[in-house]
Backbone as CSV, one residue per row, in Angstrom:
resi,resn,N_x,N_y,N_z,CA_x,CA_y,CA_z,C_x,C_y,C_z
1,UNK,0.827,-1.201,0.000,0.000,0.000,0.000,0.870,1.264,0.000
2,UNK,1.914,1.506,-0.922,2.960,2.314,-0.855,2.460,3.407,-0.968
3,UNK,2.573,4.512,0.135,2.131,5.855,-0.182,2.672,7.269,-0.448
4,UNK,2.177,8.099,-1.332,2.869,8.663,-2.341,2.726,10.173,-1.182
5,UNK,3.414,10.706,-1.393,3.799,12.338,-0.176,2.616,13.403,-1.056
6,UNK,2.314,13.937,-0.536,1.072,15.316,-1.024,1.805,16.141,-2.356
7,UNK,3.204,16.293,-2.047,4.052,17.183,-3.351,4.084,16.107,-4.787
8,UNK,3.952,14.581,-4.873,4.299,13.821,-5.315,2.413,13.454,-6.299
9,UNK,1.440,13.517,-5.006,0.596,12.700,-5.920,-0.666,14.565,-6.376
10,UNK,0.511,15.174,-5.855,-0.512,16.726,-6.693,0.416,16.733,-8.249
11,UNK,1.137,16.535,-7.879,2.405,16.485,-9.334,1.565,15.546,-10.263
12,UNK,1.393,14.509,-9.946,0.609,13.502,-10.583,-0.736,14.395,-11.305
13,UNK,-1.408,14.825,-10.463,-2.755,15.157,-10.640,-2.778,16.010,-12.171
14,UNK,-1.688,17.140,-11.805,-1.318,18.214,-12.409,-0.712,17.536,-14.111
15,UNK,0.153,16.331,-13.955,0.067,15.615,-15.108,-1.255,14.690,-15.744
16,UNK,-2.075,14.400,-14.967,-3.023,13.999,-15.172,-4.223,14.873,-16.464
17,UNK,-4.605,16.139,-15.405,-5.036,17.090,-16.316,-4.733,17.763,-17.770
18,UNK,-3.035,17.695,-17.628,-2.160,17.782,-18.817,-2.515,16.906,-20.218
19,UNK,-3.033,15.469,-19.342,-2.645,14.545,-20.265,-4.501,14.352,-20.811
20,UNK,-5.718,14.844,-20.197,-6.458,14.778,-20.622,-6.748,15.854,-21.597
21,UNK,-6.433,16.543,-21.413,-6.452,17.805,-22.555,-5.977,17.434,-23.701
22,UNK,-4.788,17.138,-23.617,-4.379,16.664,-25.123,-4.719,14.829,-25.441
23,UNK,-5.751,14.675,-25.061,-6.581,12.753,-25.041,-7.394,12.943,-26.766
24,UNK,-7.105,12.380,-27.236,-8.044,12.399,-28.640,-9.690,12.199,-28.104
25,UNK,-10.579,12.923,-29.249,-11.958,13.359,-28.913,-12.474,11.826,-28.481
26,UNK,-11.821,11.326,-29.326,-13.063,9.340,-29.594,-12.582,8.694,-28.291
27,UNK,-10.987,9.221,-27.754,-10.801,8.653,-26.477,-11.455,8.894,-25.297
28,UNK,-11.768,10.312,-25.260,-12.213,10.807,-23.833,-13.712,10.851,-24.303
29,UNK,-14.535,10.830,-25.259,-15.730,9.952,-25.306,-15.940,8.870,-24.679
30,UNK,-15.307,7.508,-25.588,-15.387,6.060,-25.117,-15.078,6.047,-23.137
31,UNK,-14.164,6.915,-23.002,-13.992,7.153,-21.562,-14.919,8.119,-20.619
32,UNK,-15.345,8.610,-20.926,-16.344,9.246,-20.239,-17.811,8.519,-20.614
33,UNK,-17.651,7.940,-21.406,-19.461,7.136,-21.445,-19.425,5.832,-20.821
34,UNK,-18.097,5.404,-20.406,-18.377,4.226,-19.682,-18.067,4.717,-18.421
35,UNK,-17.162,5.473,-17.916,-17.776,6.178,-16.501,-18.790,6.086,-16.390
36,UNK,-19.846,7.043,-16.994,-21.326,7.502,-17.015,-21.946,5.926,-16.379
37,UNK,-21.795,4.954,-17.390,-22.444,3.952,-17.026,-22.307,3.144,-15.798
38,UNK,-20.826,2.794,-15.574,-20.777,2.468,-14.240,-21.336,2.725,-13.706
39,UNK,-21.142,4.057,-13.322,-21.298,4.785,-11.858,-22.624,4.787,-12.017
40,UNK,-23.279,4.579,-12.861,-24.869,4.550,-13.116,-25.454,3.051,-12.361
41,UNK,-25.020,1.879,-12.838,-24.939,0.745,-12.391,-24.643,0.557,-11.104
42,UNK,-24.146,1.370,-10.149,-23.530,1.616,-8.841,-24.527,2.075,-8.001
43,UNK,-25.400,3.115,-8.912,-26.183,3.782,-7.930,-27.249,3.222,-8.129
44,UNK,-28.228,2.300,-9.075,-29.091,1.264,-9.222,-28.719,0.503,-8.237
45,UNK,-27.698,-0.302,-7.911,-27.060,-1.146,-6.602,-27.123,-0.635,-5.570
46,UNK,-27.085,0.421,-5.077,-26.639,1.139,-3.864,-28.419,1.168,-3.783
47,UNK,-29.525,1.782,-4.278,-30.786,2.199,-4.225,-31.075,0.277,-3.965
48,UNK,-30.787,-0.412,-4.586,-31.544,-2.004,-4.640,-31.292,-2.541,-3.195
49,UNK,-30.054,-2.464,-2.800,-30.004,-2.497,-1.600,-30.041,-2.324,-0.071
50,UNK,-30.423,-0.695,-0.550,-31.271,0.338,0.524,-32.747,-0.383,0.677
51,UNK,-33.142,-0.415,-0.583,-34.641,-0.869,-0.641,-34.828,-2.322,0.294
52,UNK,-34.245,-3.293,-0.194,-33.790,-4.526,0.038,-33.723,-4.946,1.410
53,UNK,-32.859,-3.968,2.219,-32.507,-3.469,3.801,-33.387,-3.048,4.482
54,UNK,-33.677,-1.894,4.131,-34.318,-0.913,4.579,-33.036,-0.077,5.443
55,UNK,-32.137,-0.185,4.948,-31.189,0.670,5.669,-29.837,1.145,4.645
56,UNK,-30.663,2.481,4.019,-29.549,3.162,3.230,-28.292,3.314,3.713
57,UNK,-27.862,3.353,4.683,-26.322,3.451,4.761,-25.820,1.920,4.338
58,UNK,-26.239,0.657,4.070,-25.666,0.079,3.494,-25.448,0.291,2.140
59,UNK,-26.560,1.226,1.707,-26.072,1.510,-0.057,-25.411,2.216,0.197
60,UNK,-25.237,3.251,0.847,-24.173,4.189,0.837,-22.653,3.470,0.897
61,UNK,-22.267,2.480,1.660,-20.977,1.885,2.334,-20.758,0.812,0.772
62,UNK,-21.774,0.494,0.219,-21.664,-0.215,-0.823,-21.303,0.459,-2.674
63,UNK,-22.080,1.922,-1.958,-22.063,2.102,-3.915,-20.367,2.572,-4.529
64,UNK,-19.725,2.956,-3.665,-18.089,3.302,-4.164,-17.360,2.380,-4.790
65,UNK,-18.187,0.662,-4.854,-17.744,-0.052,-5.813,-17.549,0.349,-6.926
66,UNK,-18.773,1.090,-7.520,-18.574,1.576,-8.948,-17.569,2.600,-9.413
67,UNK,-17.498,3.971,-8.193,-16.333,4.607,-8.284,-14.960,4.132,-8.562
68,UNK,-14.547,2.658,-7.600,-13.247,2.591,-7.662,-13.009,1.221,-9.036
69,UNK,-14.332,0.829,-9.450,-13.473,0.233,-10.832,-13.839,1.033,-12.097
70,UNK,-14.704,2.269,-11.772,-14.171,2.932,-13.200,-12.947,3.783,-13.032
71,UNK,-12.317,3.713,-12.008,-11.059,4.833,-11.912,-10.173,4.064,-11.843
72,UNK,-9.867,2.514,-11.901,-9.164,1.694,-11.949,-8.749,1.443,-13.417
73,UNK,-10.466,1.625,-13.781,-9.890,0.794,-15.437,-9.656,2.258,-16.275
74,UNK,-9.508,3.685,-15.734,-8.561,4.526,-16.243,-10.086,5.552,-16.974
75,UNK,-11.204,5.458,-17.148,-12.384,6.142,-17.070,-12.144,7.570,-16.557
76,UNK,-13.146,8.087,-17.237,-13.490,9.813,-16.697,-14.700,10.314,-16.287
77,UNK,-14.844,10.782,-14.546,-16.343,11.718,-14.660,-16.122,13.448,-14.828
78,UNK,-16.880,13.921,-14.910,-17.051,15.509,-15.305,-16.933,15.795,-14.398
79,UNK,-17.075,15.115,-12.934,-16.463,15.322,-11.639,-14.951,15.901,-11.304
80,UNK,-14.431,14.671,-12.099,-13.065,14.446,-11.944,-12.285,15.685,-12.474
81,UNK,-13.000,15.940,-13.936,-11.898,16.637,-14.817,-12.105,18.186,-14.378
82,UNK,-13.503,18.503,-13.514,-13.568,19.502,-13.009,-12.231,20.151,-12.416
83,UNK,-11.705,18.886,-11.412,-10.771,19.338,-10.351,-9.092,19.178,-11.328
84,UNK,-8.711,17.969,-12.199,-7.795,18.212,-12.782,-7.516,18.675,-13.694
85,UNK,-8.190,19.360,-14.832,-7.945,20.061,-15.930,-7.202,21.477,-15.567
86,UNK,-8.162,22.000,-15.293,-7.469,23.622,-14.460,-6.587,23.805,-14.139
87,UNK,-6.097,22.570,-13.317,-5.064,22.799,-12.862,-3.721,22.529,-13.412
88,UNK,-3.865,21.924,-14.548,-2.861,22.059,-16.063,-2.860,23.436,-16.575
89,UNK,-4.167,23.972,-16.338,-3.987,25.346,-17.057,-3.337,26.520,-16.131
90,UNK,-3.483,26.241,-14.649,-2.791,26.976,-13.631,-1.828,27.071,-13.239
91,UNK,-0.782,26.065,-13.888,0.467,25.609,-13.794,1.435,26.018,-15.417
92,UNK,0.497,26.661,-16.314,0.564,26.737,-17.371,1.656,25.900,-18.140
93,UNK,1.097,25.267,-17.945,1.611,23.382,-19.423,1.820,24.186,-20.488
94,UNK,2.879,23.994,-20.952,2.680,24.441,-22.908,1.173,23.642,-23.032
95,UNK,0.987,24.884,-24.256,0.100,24.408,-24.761,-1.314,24.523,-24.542
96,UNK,-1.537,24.322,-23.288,-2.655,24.129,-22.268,-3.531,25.567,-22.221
97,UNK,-4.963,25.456,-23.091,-5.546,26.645,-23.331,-6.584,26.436,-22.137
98,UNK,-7.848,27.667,-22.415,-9.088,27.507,-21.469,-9.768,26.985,-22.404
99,UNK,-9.609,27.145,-23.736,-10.170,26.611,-24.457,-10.647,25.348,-25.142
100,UNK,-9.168,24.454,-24.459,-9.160,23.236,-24.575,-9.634,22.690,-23.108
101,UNK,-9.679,22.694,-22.316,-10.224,22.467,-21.094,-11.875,22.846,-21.248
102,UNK,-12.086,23.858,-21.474,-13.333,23.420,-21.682,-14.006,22.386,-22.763
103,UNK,-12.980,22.306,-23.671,-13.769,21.123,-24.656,-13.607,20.200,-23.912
104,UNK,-12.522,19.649,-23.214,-12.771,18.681,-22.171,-13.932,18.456,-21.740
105,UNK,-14.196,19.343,-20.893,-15.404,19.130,-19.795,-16.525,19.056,-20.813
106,UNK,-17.180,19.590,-21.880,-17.818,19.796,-22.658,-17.951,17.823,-23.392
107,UNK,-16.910,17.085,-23.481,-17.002,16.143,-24.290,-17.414,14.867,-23.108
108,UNK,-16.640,14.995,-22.171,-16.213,14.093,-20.961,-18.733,14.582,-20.222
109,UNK,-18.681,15.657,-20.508,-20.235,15.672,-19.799,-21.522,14.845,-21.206
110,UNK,-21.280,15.297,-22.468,-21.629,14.657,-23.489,-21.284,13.007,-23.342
111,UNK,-20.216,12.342,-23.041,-20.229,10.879,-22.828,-20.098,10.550,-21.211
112,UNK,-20.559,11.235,-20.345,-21.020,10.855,-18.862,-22.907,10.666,-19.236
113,UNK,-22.672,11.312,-19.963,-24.665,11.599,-20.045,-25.476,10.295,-20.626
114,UNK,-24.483,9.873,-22.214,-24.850,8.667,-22.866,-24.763,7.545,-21.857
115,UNK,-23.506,7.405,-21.679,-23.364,6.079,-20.565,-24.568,6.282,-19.843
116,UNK,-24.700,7.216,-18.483,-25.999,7.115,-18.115,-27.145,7.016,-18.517
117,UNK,-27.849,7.450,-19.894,-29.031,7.349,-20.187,-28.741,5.718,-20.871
118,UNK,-27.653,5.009,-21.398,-28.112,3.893,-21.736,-28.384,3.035,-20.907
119,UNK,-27.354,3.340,-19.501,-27.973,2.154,-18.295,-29.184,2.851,-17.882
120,UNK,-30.073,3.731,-17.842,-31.406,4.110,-17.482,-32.446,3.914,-18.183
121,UNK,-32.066,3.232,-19.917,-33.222,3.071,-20.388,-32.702,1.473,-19.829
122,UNK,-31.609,0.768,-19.845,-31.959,-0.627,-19.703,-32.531,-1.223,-18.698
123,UNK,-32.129,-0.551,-17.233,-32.508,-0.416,-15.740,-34.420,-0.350,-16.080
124,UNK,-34.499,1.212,-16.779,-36.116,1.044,-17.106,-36.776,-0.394,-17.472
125,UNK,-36.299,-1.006,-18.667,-36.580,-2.122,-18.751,-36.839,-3.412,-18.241
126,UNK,-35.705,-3.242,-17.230,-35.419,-4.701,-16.124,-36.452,-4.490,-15.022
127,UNK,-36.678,-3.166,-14.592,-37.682,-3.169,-13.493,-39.359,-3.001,-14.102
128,UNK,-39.657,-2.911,-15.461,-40.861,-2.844,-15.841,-41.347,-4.600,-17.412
129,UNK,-40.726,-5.212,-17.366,-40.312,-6.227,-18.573,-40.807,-5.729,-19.507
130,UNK,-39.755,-4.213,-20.048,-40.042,-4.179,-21.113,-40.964,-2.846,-21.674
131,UNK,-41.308,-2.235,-20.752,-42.414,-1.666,-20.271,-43.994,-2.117,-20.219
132,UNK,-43.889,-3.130,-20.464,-45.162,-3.715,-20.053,-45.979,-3.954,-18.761
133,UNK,-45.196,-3.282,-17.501,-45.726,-3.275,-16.392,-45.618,-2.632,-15.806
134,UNK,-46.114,-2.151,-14.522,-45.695,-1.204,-13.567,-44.023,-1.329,-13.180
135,UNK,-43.597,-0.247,-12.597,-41.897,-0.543,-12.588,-41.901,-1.101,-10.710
136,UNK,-41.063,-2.326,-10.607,-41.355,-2.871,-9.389,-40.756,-1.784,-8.324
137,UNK,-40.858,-2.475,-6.837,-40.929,-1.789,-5.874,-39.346,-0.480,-5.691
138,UNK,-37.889,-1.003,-6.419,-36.884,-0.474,-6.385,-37.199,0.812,-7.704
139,UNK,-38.143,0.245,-8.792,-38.309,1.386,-9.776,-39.263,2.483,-9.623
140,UNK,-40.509,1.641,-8.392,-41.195,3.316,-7.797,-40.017,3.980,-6.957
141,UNK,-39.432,3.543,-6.109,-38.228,4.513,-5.558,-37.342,5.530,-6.433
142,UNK,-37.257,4.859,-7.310,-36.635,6.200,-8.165,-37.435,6.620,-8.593
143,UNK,-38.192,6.752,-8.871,-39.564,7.255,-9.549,-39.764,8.533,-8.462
144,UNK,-39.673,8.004,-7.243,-40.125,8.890,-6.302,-38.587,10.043,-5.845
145,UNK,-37.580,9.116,-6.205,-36.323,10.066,-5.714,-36.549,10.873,-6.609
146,UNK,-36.524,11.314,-8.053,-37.020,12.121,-9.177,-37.401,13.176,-8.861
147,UNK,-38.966,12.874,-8.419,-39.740,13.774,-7.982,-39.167,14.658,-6.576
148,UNK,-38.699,13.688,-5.486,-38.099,14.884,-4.086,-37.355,15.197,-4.613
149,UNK,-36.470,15.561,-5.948,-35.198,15.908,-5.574,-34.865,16.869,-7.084
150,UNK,-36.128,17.424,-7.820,-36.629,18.485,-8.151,-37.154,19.170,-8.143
151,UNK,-38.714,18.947,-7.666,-39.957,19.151,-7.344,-40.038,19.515,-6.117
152,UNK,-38.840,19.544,-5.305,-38.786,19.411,-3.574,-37.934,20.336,-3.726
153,UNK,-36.910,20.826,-4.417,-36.190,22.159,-4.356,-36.908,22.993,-4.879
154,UNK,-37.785,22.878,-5.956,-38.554,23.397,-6.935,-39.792,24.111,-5.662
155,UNK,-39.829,23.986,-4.804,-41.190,24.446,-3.824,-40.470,25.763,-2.948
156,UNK,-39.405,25.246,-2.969,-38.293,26.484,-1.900,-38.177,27.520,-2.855
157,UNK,-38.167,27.413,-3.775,-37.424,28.678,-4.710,-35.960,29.028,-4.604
158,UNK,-35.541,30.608,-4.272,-34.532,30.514,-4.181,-33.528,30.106,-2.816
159,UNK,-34.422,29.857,-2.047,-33.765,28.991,-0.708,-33.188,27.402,-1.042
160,UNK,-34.127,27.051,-2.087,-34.212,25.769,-2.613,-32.955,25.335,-3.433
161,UNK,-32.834,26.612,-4.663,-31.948,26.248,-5.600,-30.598,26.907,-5.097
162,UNK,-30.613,27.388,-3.614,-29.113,27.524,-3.388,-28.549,26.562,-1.777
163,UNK,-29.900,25.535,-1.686,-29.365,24.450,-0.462,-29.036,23.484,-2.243
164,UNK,-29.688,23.140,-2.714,-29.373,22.501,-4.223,-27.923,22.437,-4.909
165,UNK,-27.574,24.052,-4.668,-25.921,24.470,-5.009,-25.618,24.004,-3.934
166,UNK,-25.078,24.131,-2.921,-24.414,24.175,-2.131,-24.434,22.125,-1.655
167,UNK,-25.339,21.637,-1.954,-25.465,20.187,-1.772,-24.551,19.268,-2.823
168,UNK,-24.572,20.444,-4.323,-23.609,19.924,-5.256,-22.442,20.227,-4.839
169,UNK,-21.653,21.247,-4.480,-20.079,22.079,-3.711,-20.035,20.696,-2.944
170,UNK,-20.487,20.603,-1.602,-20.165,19.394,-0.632,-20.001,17.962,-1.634
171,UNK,-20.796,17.805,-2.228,-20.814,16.545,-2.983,-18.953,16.349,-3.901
172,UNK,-19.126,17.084,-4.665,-17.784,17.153,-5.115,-16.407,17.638,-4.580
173,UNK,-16.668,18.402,-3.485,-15.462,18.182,-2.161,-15.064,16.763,-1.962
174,UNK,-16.373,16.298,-1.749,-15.887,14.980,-1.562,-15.353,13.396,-2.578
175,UNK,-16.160,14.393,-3.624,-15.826,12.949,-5.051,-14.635,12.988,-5.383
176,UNK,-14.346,14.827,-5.433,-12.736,14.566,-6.377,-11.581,14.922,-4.669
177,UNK,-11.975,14.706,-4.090,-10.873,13.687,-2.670,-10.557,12.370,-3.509
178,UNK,-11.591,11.519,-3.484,-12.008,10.360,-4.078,-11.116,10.430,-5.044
179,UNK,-10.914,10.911,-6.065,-10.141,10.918,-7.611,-8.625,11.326,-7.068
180,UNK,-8.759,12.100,-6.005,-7.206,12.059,-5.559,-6.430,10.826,-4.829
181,UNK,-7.300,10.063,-4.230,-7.197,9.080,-3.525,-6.886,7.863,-4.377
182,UNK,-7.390,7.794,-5.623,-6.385,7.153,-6.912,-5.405,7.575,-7.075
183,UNK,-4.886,8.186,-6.410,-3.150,9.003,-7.177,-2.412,8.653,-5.714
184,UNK,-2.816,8.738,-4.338,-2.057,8.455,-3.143,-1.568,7.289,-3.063
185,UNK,-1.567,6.188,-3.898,-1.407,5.106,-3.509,-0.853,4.146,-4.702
186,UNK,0.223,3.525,-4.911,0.828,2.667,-5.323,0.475,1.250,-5.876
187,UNK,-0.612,0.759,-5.385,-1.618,-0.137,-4.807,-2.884,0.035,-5.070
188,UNK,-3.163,-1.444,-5.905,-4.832,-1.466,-5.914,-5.372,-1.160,-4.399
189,UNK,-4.902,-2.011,-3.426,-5.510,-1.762,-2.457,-5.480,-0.491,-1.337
190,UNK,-4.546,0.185,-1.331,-4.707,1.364,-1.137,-5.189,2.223,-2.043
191,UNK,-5.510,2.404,-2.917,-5.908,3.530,-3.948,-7.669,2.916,-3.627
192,UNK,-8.054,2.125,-3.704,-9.699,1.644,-3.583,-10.023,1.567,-1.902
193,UNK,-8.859,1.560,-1.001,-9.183,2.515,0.290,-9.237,3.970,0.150
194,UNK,-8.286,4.250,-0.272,-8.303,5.766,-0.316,-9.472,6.677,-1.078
195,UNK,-10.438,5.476,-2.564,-11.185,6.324,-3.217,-12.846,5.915,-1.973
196,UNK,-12.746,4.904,-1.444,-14.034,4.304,-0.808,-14.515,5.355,0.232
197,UNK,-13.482,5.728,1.163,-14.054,6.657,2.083,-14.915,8.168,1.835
198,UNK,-13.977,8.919,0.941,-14.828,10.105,0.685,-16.249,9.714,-0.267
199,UNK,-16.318,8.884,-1.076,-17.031,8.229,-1.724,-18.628,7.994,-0.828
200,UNK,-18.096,6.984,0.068,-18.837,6.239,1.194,-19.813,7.840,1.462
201,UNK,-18.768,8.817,2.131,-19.879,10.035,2.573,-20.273,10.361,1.775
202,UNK,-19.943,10.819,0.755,-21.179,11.946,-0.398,-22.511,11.128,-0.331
203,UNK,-22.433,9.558,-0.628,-23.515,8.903,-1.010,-24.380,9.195,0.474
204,UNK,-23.327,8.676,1.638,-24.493,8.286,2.760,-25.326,9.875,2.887
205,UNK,-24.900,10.995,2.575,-25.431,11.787,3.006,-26.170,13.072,2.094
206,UNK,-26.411,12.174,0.829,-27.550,12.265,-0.233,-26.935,13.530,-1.162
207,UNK,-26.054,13.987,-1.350,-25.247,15.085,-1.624,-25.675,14.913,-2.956
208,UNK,-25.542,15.975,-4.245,-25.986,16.093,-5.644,-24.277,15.767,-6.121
209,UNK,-24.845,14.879,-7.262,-23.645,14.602,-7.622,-23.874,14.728,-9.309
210,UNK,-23.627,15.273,-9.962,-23.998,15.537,-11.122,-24.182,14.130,-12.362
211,UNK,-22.927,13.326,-12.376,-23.247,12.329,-13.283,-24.118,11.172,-12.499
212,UNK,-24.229,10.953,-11.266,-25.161,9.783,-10.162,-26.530,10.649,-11.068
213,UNK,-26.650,11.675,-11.516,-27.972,12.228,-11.582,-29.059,12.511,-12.726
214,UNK,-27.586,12.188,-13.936,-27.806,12.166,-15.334,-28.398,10.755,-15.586
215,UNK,-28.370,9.688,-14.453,-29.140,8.352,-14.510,-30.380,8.300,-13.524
216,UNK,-30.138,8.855,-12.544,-31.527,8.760,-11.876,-32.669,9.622,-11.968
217,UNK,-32.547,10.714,-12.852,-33.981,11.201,-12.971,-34.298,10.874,-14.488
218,UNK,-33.594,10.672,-15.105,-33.830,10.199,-16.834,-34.554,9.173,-16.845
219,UNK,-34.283,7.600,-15.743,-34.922,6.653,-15.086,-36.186,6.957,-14.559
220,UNK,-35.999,7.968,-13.826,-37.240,8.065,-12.761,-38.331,8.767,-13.932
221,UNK,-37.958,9.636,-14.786,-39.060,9.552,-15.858,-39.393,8.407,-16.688
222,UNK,-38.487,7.668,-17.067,-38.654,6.663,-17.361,-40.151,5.545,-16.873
223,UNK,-39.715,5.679,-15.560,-40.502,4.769,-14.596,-41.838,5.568,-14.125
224,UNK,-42.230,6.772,-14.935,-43.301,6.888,-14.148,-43.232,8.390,-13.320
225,UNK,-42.029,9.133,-12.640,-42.097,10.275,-12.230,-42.586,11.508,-12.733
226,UNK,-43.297,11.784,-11.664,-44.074,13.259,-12.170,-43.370,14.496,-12.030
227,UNK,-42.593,14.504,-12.898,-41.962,15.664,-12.949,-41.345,15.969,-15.045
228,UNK,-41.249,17.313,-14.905,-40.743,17.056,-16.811,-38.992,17.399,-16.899
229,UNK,-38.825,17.249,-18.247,-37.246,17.349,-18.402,-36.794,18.846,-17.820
230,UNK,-37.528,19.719,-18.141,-37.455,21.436,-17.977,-36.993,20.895,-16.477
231,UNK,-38.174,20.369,-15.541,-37.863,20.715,-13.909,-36.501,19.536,-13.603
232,UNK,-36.006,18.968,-14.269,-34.909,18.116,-13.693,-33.730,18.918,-13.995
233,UNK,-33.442,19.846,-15.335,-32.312,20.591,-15.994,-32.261,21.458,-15.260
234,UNK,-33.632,22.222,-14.494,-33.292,23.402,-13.930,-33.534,23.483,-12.462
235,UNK,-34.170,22.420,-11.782,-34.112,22.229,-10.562,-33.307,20.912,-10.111
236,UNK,-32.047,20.859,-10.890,-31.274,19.528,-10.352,-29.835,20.058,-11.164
237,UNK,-29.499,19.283,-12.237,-28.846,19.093,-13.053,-28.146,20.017,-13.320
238,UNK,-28.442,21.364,-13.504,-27.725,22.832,-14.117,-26.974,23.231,-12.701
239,UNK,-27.618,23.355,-11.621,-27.204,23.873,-10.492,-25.636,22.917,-10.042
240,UNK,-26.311,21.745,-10.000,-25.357,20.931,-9.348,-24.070,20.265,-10.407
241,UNK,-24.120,20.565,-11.176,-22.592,20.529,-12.129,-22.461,21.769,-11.796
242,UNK,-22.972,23.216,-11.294,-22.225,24.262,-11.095,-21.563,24.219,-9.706
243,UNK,-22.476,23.429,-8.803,-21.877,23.183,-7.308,-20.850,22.182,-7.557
244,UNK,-20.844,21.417,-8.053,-19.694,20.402,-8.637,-18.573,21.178,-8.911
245,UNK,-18.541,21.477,-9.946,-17.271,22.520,-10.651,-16.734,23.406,-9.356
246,UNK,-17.374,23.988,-8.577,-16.656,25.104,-7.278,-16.322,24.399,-5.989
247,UNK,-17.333,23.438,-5.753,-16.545,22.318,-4.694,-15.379,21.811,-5.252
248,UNK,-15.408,20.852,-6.010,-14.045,20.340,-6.531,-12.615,21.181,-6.945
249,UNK,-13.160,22.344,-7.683,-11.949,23.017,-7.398,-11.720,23.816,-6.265
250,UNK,-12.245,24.143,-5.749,-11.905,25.357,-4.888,-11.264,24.686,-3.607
251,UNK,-12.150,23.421,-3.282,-11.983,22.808,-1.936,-11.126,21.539,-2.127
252,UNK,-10.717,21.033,-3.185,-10.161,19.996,-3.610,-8.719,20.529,-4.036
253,UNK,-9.040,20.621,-5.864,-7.590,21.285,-6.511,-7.256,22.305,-6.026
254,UNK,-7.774,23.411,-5.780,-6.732,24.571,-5.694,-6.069,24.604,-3.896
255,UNK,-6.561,24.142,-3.313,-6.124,23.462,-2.069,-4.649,22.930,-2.034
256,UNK,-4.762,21.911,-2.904,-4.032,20.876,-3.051,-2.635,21.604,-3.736
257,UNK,-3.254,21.972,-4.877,-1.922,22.345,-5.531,-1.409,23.893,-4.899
258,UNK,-2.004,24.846,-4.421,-1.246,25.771,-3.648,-0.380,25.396,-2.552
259,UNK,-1.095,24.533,-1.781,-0.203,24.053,-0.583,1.049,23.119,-0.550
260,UNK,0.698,22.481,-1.445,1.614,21.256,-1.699,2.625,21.696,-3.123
261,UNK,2.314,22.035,-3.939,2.847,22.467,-4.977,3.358,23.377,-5.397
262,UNK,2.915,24.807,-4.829,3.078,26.262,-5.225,3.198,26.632,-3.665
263,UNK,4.213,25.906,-2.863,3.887,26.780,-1.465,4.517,28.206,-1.280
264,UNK,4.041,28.509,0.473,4.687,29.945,0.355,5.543,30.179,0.747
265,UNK,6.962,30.753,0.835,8.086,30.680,0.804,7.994,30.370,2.947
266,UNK,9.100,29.709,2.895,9.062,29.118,4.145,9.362,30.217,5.158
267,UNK,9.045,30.414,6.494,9.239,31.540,7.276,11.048,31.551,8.098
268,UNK,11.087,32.854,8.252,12.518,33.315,8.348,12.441,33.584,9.906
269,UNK,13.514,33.385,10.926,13.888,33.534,12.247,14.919,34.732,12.727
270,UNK,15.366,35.114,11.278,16.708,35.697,11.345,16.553,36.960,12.063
């Protein structure tokens, strides 16, 4: 479980971002749509087994499975590239525009979205055969998460759509920890300790996570939720990739790489 020093796995990070920027378009597609799906497949598991229980913190302690084998098998969320792209551009990489960073995020959210909507129409399927039936007891639950978790900010207004922001910020504080926690460690098994824990909290404590979300309300219409595309884009989805993007960097990367990377000149006694 060899572990890598804070100056060592921000260096990493900082090459990381480098190296997605210049990733060919068809690569960081194919890689960002099977993220999407995983982590889609993760949170169907994590909900099946809440249901199953009756005690969501086992989905919670359970769903970071999906996190740590799409970051294993080298995958991208819009999470992730939030926190490492920038910071190629803050370090100024040859080369390294805003312009290309945003096509990043721009391509990497385009194949987080597919992956998710294809495991949400298939998920639709498995819990209704086909649509020929009502969607069983795990597919009214999303059906119903859908609805609280647009329609339920959607009643607050602007109290609503800024506990909404601020639920996305916390959420991605904690995901791209998670994406750093692949870089601390030498080791499958430390790197899938290190991504499980911050992971473990966002879920147990219902936080907006932008790509978990591009599958569960697409589903939950799918299945039956009363709510339309308008109220999921603008009471879910828009907000919380913006709380995403400022948690992850602000509280994650720029953290990381000021302190560890860009420190401040050490203090004098003389």
């Amino acid at each position: 479980m060899a572990y890598l020093v804070p100056s060592e796995f921000v260096t990493k990070m900082v090459d990381a971002g480098e190296s997605k920027i210049y990733m060919a378009t068809r690569d960081v597609l194919i890689r960002s749509y099977m993220a999407g799906a995983i982590l889609a497949l993760a949170a169907v598991f994590a909900v099946t087994v809440s249901v199953q229980t009756g005690y969501p913190i086992i989905g919670a302690i359970l769903f970071p499975v999906g996190f740590c084998m799409l970051y294993l098998l080298g995958f991208d969320l819009l999470t992730g590239v939030f926190v490492l792209t920038p910071l190629a551009l803050i370090d100024k990489r040859p080369g390294v525009t805003l312009g290309g960073v945003f096509k990043n995020w721009g391509i990497v959210f385009v194949g987080n979205f597919l992956g998710a909507l294809t495991v949400a129409f298939l998920i639709a399927i498995v819990f209704t055969f086909g649509f020929s039936t009502e969607p069983d007891k795990v597919g009214k639950v999303i059906a119903g998460i859908g609805v609280a978790r647009t329609l339920g900010y959607a009643k607050y207004g602007v109290a609503g759509m800024l506990t909404l922001f601020v639920r996305g910020v916390l959420c991605n504080w904690m995901v791209s920890t998670g994406v750093v926690g692949a870089m601390i460690s030498t080791s499958v098994g430390g790197k899938v300790i290190a991504m499980w824990m911050p992971i473990m909290l966002f879920f147990g404590m219902t936080f907006e996570h932008s790509v978990v979300n591009m599958f569960l309300f697409p589903s939950a219409l799918l299945m039956g939720g009363d709510f339309s595309i308008m109220d999921y884009m603008i009471w879910n989805e828009i907000p919380t990739v913006l709380g995403n993007l400022v948690g992850g960097l602000s509280f994650t990367g720029l953290t990381l790489y000021t302190t560890h990377l860009k420190t401040a000149p050490r203090r004098s006694f003389d």
